[in-house]
N, C-alpha and C positions, 0 to 999 in steps of 0.2 A: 690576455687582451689581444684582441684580432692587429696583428701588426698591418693589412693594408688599412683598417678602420684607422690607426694613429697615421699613416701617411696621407692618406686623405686629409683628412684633419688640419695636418700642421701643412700643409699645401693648401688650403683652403683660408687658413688663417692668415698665411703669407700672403697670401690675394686680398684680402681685406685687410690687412695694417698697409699694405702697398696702395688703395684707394682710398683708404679712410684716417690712415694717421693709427697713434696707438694709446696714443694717451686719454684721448678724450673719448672712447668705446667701454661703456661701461662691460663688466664682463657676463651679464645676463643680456646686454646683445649679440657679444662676442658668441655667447653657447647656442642662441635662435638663430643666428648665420648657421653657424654649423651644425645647429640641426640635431645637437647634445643634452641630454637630461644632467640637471646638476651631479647627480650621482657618475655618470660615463664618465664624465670629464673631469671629478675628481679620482677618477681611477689611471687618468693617466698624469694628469698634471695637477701639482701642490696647488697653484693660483695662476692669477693672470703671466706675473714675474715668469713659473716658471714655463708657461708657452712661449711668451714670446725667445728666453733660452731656446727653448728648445727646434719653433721656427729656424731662431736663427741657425742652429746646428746641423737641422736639418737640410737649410739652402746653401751652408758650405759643403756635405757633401754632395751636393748637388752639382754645384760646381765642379768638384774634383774630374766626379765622372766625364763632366763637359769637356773638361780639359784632356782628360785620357782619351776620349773619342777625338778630339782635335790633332792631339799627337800622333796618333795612328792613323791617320788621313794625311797630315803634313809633318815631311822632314827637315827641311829648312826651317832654321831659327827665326829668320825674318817673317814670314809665313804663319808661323807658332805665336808669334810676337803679336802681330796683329790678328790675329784670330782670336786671342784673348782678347786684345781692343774692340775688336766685334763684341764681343761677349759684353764685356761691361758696360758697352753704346746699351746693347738689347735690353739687358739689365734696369739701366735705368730709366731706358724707355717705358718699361713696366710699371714705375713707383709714377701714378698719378696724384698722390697726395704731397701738397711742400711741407708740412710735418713729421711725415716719417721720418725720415735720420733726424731729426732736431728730436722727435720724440726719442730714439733710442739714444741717444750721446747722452738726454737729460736725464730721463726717464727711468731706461734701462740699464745701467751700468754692468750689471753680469752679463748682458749678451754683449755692449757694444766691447766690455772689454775683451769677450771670445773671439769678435770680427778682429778687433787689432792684435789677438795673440796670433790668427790665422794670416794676417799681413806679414807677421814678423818673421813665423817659423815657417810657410808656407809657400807668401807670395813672394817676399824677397830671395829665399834661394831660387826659385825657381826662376824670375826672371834674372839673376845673378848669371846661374848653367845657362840662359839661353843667349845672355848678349856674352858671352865667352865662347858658346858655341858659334854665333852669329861672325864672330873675328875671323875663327879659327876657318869661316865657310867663304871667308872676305865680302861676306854680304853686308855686315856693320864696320864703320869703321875702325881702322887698329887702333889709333892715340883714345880710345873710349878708356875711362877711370872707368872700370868695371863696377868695383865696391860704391864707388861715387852718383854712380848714374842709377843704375838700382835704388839707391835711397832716394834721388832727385824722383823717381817713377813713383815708389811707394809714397813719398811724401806729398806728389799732385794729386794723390785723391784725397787726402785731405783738407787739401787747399779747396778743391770742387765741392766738397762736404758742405765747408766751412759757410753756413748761410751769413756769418758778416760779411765775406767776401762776394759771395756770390748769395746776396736772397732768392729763395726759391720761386717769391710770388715776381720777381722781374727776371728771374733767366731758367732757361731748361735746362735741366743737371743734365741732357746725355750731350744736348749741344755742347755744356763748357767742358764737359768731358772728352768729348770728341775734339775739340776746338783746342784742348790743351796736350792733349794725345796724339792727334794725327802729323800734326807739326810736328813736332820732338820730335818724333819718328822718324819721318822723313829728313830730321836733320841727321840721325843715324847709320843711316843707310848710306851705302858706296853706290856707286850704279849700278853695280851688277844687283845692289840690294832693291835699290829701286825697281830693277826691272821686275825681278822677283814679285814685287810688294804691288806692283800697280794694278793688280786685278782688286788686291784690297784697298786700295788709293779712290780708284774710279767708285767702288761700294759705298762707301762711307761718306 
C-alpha cells in the first residue's frame, strides 16, 4: 500500500474528526470525505476504531518532529517551554468541533488511552529535563519542585479537556489553555527568564 496515500489519509481524517466530531460520522461518510472505496480502506484500517488509533498515532508523531524542529531552532529552556505552549495554543485552535475530545475519552478508548500513555512516557519527561534545564540556566526559578510542577503541567490539560470544568459550547479550549498556561509560566520564570520569554509573552 502506497505509504504517502495512508498519510494523506489519516491527515485528512484528523481534519474532519477536528471539524466534525467522531462519533457521530457514520463511516461511509468518513470513506466519501476521503474519497476511499470500501475495499482501499479496508486495506489499511480494521474499521472506524482502528483509524481513529491510528490518526491518533499518526498526530503524535507529528508532534515529535515539531518538537525536534523547536529544539534545534531554540536553546534555552524557557524558550523550549513556551514554544511547546505555542504549539498546543495552534493545536487547539484547530479542533473546531466541542465533541471531539468528549468523543475520544467516550468513545475511543484505544486512542485516548495512547494520548495519555504518550503524556506519561513522553510529555512528562520532557518537560521534567527542560524546567531542570531551565534552573540550571537561572531562567526558572531554583525553589521549583521539579517532579511536582511537571505533574501540576501535565495535569492542566486535563483539567482544560475536562468539559465539566470547562464545557466546550461556553469556553474556547485554546483560550483556557492559554489562560491556564501563560500565567503559570510566567510565574516560573526569574527575570532573566522573563526577559528571555517576552517575545513569547507579547505572541500569545
Amino acid at each position: 500500500m502506497n505509504p504517502t496515500l495512508r498519510t494523506t489519509l489519516l491527515e485528512e481524517a484528523h481534519q474532519l474528526f477536528q471539524s466534525q466530531g467522531i462519533t457521530n460520522l457514520p463511516l461511509e461518510q468518513i470513506m466519501s470525505h476521503l474519497d476511499v472505496s470500501p475495499t482501499t480502506f479496508r486495506e489499511m484500517f480494521h474499521d472506524k476504531n482502528d483509524l481513529v488509533l491510528q490518526v491518533t498515532r499518526h498526530d503524535i508523531e507529528r508532534q515529535k518532529r515539531e518538537h525536534q524542529e523547536l529544539f534545534q531552532q531554540t536553546t534555552n529552556a524557557v524558550g523550549r517551554l513556551l514554544g511547546l505552549l505555542e504549539m498546543g495554543i495552534r493545536d487547539l485552535r484547530r479542533v473546531k468541533s466541542p465533541d471531539y475530545f468528549a468523543d475520544l475519552i467516550r468513545d475511543f478508548p484505544q486512542a485516548w488511552e495512547l494520548g495519555q500513555q504518550h503524556l506519561a512516557e513522553y510529555s512528562y519527561p520532557q518537560i521534567h529535563n527542560l524546567l531542570n534545564e531551565g534552573i540550571l540556566q537561572k531562567t526558572l526559578r531554583g525553589d521549583i519542585n521539579i517532579a511536582l510542577v511537571s505533574k501540576i503541567i501535565i495535569e492542566q490539560l486535563y483539567m482544560v479537556l475536562n468539559e465539566q470544568i470547562f464545557p466546550p459550547s461556553r469556553y474556547d479550549m485554546a483560550e483556557v489553555f492559554r489562560s491556564v498556561y501563560l500565567y503559570y509560566m510566567r510565574g516560573l520564570c526569574t527575570d532573566d527568564g522573563l526577559k528571555a520569554a517576552s517575545a513569547y509573552f507579547a505572541r500569545m
